[in-house]
Biopython code that builds the backbone (N, CA, C, O; Angstrom):
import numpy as np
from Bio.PDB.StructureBuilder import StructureBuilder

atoms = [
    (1, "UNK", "N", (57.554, 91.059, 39.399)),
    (1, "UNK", "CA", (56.228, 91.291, 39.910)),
    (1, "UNK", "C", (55.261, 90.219, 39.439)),
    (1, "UNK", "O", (54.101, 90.176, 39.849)),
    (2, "UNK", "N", (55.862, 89.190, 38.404)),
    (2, "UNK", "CA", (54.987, 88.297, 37.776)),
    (2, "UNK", "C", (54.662, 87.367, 39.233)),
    (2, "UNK", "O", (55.687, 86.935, 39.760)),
    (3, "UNK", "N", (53.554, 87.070, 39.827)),
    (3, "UNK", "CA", (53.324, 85.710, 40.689)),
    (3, "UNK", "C", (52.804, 84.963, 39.763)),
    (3, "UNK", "O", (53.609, 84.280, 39.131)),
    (4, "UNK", "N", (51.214, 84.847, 39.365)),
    (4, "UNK", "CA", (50.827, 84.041, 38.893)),
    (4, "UNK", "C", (51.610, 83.614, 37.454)),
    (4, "UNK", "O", (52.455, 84.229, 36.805)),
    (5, "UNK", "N", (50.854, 82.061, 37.193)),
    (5, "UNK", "CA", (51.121, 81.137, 36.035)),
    (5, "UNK", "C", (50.585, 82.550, 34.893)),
    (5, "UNK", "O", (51.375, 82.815, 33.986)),
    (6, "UNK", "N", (49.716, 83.107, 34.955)),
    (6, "UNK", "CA", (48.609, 83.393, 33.853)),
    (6, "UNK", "C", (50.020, 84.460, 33.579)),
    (6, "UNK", "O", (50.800, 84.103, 32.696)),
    (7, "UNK", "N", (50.220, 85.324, 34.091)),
    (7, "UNK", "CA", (51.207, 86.677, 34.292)),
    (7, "UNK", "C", (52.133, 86.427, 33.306)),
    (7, "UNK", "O", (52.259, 87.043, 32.248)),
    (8, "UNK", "N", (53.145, 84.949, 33.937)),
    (8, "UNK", "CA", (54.057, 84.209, 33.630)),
    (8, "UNK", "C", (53.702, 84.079, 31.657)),
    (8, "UNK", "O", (54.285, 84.607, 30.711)),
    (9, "UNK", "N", (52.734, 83.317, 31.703)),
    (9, "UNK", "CA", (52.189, 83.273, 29.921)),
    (9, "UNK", "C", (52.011, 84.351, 29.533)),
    (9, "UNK", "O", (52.847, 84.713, 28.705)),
    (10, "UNK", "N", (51.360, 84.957, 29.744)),
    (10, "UNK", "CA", (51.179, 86.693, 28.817)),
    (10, "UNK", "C", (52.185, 87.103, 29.111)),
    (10, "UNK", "O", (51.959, 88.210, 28.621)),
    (11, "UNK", "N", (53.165, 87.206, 29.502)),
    (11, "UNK", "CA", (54.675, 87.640, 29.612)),
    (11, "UNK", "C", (55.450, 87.007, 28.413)),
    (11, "UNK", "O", (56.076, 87.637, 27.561)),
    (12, "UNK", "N", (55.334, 85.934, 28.476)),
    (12, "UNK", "CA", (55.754, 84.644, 27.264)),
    (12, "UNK", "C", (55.363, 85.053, 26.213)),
    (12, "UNK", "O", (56.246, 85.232, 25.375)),
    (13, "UNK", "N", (53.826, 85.395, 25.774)),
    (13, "UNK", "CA", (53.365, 85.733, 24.945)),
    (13, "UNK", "C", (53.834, 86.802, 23.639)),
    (13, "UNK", "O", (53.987, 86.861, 22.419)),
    (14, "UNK", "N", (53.951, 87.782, 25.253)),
    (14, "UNK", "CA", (54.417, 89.004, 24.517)),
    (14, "UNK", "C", (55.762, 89.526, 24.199)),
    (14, "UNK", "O", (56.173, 90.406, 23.442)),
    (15, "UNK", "N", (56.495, 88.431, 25.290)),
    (15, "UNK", "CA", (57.779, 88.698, 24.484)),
    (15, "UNK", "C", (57.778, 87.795, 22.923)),
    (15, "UNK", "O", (58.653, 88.305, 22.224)),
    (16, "UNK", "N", (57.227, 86.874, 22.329)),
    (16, "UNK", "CA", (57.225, 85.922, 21.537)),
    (16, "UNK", "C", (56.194, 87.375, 19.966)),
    (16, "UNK", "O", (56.475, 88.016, 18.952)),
    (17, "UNK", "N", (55.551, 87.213, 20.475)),
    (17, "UNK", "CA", (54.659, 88.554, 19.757)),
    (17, "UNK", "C", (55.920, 90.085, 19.591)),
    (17, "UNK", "O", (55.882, 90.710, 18.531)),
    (18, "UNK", "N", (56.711, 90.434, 20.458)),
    (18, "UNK", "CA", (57.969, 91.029, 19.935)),
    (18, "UNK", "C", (58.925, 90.825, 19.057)),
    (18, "UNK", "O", (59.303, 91.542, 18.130)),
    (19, "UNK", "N", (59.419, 89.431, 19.540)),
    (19, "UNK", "CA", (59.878, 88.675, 18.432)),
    (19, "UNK", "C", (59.777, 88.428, 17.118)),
    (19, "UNK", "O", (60.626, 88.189, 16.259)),
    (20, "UNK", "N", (58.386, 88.541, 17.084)),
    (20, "UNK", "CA", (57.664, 88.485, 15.475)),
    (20, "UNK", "C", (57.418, 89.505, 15.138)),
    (20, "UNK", "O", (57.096, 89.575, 13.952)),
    (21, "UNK", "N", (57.424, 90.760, 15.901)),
    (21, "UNK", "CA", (57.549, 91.935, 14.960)),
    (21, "UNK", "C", (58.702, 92.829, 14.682)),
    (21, "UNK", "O", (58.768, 93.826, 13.964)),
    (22, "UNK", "N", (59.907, 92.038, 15.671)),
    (22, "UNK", "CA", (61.136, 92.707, 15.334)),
    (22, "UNK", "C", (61.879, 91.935, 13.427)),
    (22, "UNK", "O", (62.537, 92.449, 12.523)),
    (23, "UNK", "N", (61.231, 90.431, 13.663)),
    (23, "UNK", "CA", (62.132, 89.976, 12.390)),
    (23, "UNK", "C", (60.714, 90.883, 11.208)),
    (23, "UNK", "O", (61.174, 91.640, 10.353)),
    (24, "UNK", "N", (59.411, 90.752, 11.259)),
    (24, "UNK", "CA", (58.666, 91.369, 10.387)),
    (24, "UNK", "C", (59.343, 92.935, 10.046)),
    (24, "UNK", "O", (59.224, 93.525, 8.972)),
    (25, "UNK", "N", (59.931, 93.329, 11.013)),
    (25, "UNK", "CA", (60.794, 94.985, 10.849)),
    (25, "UNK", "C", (61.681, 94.897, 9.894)),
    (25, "UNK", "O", (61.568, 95.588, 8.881)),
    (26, "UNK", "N", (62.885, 93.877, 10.103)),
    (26, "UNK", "CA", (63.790, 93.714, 9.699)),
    (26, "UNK", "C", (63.164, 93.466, 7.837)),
    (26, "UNK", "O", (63.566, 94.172, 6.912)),
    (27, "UNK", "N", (62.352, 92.557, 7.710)),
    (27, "UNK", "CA", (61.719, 92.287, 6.648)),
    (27, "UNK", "C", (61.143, 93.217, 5.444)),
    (27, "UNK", "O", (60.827, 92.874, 4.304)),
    (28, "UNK", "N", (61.090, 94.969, 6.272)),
    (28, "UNK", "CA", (61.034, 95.601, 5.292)),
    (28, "UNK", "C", (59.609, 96.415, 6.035)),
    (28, "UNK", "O", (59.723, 97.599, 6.353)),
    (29, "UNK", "N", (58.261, 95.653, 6.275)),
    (29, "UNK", "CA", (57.477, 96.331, 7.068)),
    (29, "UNK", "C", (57.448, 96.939, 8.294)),
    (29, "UNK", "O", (56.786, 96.666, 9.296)),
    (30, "UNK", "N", (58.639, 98.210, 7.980)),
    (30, "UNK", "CA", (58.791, 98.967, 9.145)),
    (30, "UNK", "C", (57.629, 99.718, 9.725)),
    (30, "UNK", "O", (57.406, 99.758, 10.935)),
    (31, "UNK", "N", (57.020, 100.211, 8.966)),
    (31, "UNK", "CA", (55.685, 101.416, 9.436)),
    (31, "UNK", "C", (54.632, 100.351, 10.105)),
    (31, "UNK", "O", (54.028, 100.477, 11.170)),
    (32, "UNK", "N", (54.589, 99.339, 9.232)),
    (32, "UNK", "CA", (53.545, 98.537, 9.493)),
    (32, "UNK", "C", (53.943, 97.822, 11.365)),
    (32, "UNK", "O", (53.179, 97.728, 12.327)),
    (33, "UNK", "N", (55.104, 97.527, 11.265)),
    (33, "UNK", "CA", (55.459, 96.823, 12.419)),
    (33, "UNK", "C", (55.277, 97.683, 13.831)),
    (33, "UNK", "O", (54.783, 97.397, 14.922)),
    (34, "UNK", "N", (55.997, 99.030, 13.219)),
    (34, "UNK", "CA", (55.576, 99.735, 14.133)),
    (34, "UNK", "C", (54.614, 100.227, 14.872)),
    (34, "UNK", "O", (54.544, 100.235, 16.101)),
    (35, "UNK", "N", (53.887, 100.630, 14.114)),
    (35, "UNK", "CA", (52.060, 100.657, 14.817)),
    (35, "UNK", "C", (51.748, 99.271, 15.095)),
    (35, "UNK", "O", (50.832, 99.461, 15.896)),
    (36, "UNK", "N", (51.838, 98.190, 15.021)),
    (36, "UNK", "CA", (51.565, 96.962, 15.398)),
    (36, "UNK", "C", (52.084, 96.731, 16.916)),
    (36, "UNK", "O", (51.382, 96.392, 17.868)),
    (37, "UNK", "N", (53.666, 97.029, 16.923)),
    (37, "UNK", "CA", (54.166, 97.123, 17.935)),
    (37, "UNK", "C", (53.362, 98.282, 18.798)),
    (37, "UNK", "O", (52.890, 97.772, 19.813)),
    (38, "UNK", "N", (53.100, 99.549, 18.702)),
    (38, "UNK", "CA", (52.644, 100.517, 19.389)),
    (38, "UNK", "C", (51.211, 100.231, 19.870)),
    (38, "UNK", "O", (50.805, 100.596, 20.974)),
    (39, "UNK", "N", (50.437, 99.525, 18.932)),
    (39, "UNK", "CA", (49.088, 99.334, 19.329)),
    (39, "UNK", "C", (49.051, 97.887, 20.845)),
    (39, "UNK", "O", (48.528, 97.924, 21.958)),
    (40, "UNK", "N", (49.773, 96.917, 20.217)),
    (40, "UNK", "CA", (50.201, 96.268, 21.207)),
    (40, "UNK", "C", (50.453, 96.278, 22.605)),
    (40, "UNK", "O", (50.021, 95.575, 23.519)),
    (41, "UNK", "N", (51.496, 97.525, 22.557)),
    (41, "UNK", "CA", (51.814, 98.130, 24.074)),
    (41, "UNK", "C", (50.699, 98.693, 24.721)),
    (41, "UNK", "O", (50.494, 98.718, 25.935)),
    (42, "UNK", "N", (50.100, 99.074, 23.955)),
    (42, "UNK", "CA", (49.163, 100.471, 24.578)),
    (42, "UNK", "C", (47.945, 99.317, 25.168)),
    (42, "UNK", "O", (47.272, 99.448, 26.191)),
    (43, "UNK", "N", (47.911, 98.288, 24.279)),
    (43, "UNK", "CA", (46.414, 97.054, 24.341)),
    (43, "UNK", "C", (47.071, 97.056, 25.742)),
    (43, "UNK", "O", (46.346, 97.561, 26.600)),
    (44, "UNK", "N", (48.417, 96.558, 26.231)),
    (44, "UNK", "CA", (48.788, 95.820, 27.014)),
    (44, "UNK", "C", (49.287, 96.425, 28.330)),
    (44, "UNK", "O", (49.714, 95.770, 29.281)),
    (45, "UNK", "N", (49.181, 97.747, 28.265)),
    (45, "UNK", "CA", (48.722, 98.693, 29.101)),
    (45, "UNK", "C", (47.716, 99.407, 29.753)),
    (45, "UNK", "O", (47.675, 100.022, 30.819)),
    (46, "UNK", "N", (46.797, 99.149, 28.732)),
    (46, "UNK", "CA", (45.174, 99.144, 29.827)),
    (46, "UNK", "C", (45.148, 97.911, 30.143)),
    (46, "UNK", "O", (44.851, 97.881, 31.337)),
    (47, "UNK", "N", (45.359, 96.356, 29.563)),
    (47, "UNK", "CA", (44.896, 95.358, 30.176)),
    (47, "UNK", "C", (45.402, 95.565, 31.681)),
    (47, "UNK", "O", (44.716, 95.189, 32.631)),
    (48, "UNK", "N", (46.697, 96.212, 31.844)),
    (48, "UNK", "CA", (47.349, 95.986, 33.400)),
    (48, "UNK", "C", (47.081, 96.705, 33.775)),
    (48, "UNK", "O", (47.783, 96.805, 34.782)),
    (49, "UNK", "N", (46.250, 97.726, 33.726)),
    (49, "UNK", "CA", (45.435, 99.049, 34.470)),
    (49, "UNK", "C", (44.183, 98.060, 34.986)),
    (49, "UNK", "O", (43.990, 97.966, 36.198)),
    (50, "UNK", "N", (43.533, 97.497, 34.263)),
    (50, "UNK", "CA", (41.996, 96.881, 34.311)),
    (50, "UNK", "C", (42.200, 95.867, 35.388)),
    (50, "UNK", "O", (41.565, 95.851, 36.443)),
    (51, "UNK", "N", (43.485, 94.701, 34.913)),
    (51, "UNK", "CA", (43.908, 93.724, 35.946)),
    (51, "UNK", "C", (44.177, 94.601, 36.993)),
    (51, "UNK", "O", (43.458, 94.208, 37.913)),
    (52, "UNK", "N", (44.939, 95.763, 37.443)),
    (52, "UNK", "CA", (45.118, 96.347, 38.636)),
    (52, "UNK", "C", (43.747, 96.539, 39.572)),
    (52, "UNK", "O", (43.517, 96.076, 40.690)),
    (53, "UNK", "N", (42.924, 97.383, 38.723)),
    (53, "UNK", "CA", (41.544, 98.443, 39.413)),
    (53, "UNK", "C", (40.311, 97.452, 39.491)),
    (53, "UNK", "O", (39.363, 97.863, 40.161)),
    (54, "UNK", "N", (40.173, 96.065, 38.836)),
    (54, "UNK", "CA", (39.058, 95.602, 38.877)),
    (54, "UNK", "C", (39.368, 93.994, 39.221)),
    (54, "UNK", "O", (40.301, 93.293, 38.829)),
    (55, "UNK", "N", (37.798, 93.537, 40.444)),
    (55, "UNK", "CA", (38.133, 92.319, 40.808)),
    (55, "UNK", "C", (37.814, 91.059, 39.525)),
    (55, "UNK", "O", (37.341, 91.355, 38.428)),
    (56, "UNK", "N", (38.181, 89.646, 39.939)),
    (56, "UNK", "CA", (38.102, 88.867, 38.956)),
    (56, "UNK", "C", (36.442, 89.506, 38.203)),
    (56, "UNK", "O", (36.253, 90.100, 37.142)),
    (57, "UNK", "N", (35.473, 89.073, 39.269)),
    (57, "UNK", "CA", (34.434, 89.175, 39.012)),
    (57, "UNK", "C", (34.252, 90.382, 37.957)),
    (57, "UNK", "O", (33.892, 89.996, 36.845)),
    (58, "UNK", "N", (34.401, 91.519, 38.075)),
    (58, "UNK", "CA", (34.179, 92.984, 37.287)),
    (58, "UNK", "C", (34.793, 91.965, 35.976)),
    (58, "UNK", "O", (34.179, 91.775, 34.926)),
    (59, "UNK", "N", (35.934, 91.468, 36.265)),
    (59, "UNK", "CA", (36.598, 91.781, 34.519)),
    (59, "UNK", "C", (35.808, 90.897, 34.607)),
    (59, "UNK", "O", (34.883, 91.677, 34.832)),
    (60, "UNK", "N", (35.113, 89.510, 34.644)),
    (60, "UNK", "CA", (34.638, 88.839, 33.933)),
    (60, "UNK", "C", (33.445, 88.880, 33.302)),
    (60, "UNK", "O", (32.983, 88.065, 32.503)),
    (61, "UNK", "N", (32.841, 90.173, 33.832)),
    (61, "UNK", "CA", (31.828, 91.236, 33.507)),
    (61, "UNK", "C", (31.954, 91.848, 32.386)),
    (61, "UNK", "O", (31.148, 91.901, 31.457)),
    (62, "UNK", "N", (33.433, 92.518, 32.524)),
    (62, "UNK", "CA", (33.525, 93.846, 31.290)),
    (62, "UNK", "C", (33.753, 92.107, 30.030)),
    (62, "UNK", "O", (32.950, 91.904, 29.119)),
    (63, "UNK", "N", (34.689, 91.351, 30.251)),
    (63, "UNK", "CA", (35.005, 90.155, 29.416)),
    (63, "UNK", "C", (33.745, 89.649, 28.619)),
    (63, "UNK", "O", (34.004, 89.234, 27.490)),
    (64, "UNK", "N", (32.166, 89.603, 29.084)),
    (64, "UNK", "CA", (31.291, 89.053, 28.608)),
    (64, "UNK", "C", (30.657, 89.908, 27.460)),
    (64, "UNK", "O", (30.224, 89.685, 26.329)),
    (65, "UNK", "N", (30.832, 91.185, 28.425)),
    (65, "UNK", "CA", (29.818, 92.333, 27.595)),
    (65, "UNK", "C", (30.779, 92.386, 26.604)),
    (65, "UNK", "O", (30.087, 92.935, 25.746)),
    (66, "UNK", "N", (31.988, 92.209, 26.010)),
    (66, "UNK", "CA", (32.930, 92.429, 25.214)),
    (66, "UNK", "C", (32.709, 91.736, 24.034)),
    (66, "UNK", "O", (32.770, 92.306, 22.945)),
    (67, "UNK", "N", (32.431, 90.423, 24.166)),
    (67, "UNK", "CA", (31.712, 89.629, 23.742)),
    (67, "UNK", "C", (30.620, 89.982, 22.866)),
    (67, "UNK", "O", (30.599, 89.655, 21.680)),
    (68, "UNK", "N", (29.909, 90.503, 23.315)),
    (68, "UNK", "CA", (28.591, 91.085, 22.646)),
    (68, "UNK", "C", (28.349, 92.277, 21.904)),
    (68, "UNK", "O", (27.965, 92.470, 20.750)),
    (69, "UNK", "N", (28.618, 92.916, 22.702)),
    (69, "UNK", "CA", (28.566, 94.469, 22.306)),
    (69, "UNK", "C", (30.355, 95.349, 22.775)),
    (69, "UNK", "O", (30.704, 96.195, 23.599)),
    (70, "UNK", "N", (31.035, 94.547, 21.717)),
    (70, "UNK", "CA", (32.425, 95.241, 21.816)),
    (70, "UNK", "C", (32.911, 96.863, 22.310)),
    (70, "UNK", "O", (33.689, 97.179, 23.210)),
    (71, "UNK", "N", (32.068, 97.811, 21.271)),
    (71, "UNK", "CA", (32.119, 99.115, 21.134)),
    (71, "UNK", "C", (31.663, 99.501, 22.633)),
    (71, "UNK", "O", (32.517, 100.179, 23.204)),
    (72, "UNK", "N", (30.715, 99.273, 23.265)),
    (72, "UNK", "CA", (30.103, 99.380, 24.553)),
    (72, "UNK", "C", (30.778, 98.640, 25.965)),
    (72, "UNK", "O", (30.755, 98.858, 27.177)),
    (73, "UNK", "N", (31.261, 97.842, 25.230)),
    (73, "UNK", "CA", (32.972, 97.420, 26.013)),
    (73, "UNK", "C", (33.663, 97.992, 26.593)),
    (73, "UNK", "O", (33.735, 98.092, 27.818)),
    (74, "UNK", "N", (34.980, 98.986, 24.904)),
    (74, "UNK", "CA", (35.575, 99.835, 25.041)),
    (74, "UNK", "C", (35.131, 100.837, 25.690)),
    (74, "UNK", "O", (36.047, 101.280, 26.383)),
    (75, "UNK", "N", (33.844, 101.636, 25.868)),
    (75, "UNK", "CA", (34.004, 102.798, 26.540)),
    (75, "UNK", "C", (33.636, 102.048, 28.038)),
    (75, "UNK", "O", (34.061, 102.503, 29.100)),
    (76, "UNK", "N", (32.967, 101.095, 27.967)),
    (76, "UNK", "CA", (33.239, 101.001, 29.560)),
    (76, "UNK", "C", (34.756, 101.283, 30.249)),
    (76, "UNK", "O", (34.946, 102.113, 31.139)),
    (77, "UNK", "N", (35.836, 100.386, 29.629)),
    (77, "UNK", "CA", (37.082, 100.391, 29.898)),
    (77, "UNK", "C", (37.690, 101.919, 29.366)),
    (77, "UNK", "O", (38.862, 101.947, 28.992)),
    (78, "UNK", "N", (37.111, 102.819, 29.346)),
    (78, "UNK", "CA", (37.659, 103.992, 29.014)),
    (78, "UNK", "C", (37.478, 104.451, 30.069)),
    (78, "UNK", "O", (38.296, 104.890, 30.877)),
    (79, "UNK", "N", (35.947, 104.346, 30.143)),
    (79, "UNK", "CA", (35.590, 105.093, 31.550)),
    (79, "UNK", "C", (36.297, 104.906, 32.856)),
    (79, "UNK", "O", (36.482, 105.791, 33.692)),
    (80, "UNK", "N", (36.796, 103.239, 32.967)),
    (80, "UNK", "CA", (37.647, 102.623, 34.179)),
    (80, "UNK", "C", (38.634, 103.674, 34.124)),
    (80, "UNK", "O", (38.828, 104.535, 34.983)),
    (81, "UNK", "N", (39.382, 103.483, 32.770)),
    (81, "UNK", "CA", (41.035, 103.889, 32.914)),
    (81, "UNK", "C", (40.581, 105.514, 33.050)),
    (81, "UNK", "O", (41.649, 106.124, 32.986)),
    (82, "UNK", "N", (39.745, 106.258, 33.170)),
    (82, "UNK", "CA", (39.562, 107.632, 33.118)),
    (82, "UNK", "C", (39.775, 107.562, 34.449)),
    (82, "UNK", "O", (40.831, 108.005, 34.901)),
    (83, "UNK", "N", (38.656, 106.906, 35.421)),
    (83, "UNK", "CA", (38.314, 107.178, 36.539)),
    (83, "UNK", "C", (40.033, 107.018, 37.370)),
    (83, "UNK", "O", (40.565, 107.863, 38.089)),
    (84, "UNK", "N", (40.557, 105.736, 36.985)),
    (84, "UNK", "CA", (42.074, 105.401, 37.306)),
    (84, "UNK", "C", (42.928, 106.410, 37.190)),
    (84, "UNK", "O", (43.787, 106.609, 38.049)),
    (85, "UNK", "N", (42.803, 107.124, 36.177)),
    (85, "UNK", "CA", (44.263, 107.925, 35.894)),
    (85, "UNK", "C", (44.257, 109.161, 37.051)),
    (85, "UNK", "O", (45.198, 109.700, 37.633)),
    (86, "UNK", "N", (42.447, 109.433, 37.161)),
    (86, "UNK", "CA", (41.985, 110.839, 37.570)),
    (86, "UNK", "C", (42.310, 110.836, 38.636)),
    (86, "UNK", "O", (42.474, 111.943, 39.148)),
    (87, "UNK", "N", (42.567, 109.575, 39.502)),
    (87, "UNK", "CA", (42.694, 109.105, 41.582)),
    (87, "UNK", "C", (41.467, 109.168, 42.059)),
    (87, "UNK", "O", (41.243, 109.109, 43.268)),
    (88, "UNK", "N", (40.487, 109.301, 41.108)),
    (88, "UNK", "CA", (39.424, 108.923, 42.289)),
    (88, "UNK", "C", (38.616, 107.404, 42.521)),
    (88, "UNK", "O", (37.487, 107.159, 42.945)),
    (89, "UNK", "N", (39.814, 106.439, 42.007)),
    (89, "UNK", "CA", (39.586, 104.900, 42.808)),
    (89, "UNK", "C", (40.207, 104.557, 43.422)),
    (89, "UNK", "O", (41.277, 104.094, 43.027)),
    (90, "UNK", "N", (39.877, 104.598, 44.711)),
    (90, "UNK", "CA", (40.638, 104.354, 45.603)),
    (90, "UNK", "C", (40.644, 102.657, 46.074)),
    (90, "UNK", "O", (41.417, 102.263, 46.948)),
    (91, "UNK", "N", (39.785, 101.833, 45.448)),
    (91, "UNK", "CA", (40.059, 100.727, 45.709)),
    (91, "UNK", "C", (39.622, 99.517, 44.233)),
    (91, "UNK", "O", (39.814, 99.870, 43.070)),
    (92, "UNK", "N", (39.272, 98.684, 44.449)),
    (92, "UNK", "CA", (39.127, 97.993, 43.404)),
    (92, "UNK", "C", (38.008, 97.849, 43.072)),
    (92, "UNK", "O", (37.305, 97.400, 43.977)),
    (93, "UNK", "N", (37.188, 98.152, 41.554)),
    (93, "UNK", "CA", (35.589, 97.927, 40.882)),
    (93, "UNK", "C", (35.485, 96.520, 41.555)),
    (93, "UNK", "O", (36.484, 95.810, 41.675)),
    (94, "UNK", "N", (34.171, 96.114, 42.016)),
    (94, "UNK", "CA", (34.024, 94.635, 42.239)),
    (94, "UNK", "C", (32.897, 94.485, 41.277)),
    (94, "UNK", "O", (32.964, 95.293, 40.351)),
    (95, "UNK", "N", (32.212, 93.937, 41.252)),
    (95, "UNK", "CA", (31.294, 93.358, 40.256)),
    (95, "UNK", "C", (30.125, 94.046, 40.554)),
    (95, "UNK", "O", (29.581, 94.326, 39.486)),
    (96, "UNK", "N", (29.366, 94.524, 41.670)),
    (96, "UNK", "CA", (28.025, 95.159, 41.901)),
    (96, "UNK", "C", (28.887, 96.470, 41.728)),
    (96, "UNK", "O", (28.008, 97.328, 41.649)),
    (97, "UNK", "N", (29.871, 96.998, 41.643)),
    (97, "UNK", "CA", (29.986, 98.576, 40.969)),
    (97, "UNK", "C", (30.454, 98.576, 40.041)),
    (97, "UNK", "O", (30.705, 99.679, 39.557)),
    (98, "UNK", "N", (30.932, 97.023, 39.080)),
    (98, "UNK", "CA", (30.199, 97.172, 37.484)),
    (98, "UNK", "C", (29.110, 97.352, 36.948)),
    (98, "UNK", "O", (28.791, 98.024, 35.967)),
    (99, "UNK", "N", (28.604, 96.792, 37.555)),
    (99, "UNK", "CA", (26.901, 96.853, 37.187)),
    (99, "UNK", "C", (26.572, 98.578, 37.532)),
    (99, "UNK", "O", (26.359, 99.619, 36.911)),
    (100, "UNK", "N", (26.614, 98.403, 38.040)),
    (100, "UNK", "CA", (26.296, 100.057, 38.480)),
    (100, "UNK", "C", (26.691, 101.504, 37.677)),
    (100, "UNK", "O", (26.151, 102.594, 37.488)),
    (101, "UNK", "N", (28.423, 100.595, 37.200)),
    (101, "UNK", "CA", (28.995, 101.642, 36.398)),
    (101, "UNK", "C", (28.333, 101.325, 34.839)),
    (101, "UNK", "O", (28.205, 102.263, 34.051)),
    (102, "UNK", "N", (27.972, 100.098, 34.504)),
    (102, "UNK", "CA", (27.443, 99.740, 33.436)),
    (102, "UNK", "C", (25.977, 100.556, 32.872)),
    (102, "UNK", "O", (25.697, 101.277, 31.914)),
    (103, "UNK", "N", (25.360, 100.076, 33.874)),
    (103, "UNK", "CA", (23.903, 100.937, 34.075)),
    (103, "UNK", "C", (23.872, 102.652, 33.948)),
    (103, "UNK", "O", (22.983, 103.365, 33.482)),
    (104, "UNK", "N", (24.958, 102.959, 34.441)),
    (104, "UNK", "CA", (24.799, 104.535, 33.809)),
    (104, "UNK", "C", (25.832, 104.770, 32.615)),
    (104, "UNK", "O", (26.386, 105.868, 32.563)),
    (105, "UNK", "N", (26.092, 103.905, 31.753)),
    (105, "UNK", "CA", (26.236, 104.093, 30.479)),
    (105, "UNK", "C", (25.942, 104.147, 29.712)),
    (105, "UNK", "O", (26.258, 104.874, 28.770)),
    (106, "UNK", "N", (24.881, 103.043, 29.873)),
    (106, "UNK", "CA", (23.559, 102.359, 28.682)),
    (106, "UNK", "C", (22.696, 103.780, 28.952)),
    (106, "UNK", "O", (22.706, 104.417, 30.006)),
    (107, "UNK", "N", (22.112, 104.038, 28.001)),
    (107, "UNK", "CA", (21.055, 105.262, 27.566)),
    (107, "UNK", "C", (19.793, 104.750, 28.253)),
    (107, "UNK", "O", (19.565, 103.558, 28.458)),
    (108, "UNK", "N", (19.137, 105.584, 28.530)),
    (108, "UNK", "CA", (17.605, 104.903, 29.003)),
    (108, "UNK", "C", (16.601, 104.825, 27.899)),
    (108, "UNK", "O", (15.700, 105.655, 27.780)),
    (109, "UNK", "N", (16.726, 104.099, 27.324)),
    (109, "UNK", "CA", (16.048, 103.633, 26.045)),
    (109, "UNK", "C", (14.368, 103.934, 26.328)),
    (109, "UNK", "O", (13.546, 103.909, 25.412)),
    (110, "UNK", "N", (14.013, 104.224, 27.766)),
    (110, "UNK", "CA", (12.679, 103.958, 28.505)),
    (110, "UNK", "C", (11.983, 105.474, 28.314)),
    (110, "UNK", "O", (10.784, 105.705, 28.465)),
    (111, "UNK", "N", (12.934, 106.378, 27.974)),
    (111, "UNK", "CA", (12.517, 107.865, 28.378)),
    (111, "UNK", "C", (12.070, 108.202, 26.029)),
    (111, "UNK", "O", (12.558, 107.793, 24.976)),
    (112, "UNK", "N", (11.273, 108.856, 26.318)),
    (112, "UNK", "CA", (11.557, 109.368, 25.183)),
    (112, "UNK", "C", (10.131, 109.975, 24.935)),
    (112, "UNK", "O", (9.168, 109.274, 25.247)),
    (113, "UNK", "N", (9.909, 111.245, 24.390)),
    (113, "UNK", "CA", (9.371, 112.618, 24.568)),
    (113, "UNK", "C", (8.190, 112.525, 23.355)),
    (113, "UNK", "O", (8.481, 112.523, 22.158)),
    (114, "UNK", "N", (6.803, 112.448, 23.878)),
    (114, "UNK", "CA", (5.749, 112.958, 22.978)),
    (114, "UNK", "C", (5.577, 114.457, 22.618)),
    (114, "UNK", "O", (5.555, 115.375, 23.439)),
    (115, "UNK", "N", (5.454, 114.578, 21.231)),
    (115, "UNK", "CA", (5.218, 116.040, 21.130)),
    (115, "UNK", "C", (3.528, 116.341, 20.190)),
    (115, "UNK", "O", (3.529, 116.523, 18.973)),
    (116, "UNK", "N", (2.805, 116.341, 20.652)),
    (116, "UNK", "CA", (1.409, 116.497, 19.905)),
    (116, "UNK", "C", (1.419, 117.828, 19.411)),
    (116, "UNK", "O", (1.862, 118.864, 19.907)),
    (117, "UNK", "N", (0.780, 117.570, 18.220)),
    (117, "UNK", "CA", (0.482, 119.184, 17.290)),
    (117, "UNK", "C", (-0.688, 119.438, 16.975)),
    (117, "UNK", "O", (-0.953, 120.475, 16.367)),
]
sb = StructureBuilder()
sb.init_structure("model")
sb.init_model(0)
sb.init_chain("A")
sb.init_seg("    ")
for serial, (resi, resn, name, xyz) in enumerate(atoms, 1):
    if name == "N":
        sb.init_residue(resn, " ", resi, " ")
    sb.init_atom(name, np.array(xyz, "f"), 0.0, 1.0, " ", f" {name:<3s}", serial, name[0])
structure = sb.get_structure()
């Protein structure tokens, strides 16, 4: 299913990143390798959810804000893979329904309640 070059390298990657945690196993850091290995898969299983559901543009969206404000990142990409798992995307986030999905994440910092006594 690999077409592209990019596919092709993160394929490379990660078998090479296996590699180094099967001899690190062998080495004695089994527990350690293991969650390394497990966290790995799982990274590398939303990335191919995100590459599936969102156009270049979106990821290069969620990619910036990641950048900045990491934590606010992750739940964006929570929210994706929620909406993904649930079936109700039926086609691909493009970049104006990142923004959109972005915008109702962020809190409205604008609202906030006088109480006089």
């Amino acid at each position: 299913m690999s077409g592209s070059p990019d596919d092709d390298r993160i394929e490379e990657l990660r078998q090479q990143k296996m590699e180094e945690l099967k001899e690190r196993k062998q080495g004695g850091g089994d527990a350690e390798a293991a969650r390394e290995a497990q966290r790995e898969q799982v990274e590398q299983q939303k990335q191919a959810l995100l590459r599936q559901h969102l156009t270049d543009g979106a990821r290069k969206r969620l990619n910036t804000i990641k950048m900045s404000k990491p934590e606010f990142a992750e739940q964006a990409e929570q929210q994706i893979l929620a909406l993904a798992q649930s079936g109700r995307l039926s086609d691909k986030i493009d970049e104006e329904q990142m923004k959109k999905l972005l915008s109702e994440l962020t809190p409205d910092s604008k609202s906030f309640n006088v109480r006089r006594r």
